[in-house]
N, C-alpha and C positions, 0 to 999 in steps of 0.2 A: 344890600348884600353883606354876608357875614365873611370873616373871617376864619376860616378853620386849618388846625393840622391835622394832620393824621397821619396813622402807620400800620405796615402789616403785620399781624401775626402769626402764628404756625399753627397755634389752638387756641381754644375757648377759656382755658384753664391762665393760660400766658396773658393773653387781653384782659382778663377780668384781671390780675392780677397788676397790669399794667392801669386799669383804673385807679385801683385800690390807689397806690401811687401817687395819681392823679390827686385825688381826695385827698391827701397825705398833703400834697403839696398847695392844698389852698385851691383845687378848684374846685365847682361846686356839680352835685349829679346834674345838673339841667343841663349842662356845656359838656356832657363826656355822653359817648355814644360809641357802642358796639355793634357790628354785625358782620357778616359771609359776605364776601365777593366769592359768587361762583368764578370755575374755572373760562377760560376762554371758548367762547361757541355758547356758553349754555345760560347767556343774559339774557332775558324775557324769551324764552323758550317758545311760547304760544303765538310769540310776533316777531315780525320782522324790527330788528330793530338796529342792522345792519345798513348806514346809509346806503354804502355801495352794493348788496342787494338789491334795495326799490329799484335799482336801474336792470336791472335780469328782464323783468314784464317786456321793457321797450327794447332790449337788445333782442328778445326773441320774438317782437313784432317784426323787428328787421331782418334779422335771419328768414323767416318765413316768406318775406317777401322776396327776398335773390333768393334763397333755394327754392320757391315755386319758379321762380323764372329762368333760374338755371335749369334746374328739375325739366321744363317743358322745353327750353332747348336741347337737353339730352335727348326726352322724348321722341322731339322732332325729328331729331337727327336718324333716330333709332328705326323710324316708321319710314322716312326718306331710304336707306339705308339698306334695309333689311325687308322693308312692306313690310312691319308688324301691325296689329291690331290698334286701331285707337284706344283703347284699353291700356296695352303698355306705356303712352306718352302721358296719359292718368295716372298712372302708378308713380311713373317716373317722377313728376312735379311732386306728387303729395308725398313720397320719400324724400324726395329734395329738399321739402318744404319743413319737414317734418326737422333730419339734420339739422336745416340752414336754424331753423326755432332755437336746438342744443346749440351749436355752436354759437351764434346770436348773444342768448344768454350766459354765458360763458366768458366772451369777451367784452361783454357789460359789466359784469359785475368781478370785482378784484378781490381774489381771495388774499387772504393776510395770514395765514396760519403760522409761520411763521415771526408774526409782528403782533403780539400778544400788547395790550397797551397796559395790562394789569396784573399781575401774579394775585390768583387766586388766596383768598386766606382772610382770616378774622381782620374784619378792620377797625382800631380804635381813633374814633374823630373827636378834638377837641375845640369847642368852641370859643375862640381867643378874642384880645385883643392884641394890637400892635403893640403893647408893652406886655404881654403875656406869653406871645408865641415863642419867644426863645424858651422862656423853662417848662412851656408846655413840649416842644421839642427835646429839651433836655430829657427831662423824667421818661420820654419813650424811648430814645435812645436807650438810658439807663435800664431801662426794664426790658431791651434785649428786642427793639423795636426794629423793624426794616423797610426803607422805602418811606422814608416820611417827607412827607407833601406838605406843599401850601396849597389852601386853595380858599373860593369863594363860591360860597352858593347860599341856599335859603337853611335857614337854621330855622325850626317851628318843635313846639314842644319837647324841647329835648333831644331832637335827632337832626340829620341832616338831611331837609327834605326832598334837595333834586339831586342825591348824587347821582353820577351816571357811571358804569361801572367801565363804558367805552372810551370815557376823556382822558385823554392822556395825560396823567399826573406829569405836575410840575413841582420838580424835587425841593427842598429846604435846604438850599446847596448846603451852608454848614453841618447841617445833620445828617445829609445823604450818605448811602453807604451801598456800594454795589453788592449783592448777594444771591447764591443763586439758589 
């Protein structure tokens, strides 16, 4: 595992200039890396990639099952009740069931909208060592850097190849700076 920091930016214009810097200061292009962190919600858009989603599928296998079974004691009740139609205590469950699915799913999966783990924006990662990351942290601060992180992952060709954009940064407490 590599060593990396990193910080956000506000544009493409600000990070590149914040490389420049980089380079200025003795590191080399293989160890500097740019790119977008989309906004919150819109991380592999084509996939789930929400762990607390994958749970939706089974919380609405469960709903389906108490609201069909609530749904036909409605039913039941309804036909006892009133003599309605076997037809209505039909209806009744797969309405039930249908709900119980929403709700189900709902209470499976946690939405977070509020708990954003990453403020979108250009991100510049530097690929350190343990005697590099302080003036790598320097120079980004210095060039008007925000949110700079330590972190570890796979560093391959010049970039950083698993970041995830859902892991919740772990700040460079000396360099950290709250902003909003």
């Amino acid at each position: 595992m590599s060593l990396i920091v990193a910080a956000r930016f506000t544009t493409f214009p600000a990070a590149e200039d914040a490389a420049q810097r980089l380079f200025n200061a003795g590191f080399v292009e293989e160890d500097v890396t740019l790119f977008f962190v989309n906004p919150c919600g819109q991380h592999g858009i084509e996939t789930i990639t929400d762990a607390n989603a994958r749970e939706a599928p089974v919380g609405a296998e469960i709903g389906i099952t108490i609201g069909a079974v609530v749904g036909a004691m409605v039913g039941v009740g309804i036909f006892a009740a009133f003599s309605a139609p076997l037809i209505v205590s039909l209806i009744a469950a797969a309405v039930s069931a249908y709900v119980g699915s929403l709700v189900g799913a709902m209470m499976r999966t946690r939405v977070a909208s509020n708990e954003e783990t990453r403020e979108s924006g250009v991100l510049v990662a530097v690929h350190v060592s343990p005697d590099s990351q302080s003036d790598a942290a320097r120079v980004l601060r210095e060039a008007g850097g925000a949110a700079i992180e330590r972190a570890t992952g796979r560093w391959q060709q010049g970039r950083w190849a698993d970041f995830d954009p859902l892991k919740q940064p772990v700040p460079l407490d000396e360099f950290s700076e709250k902003h909003a």
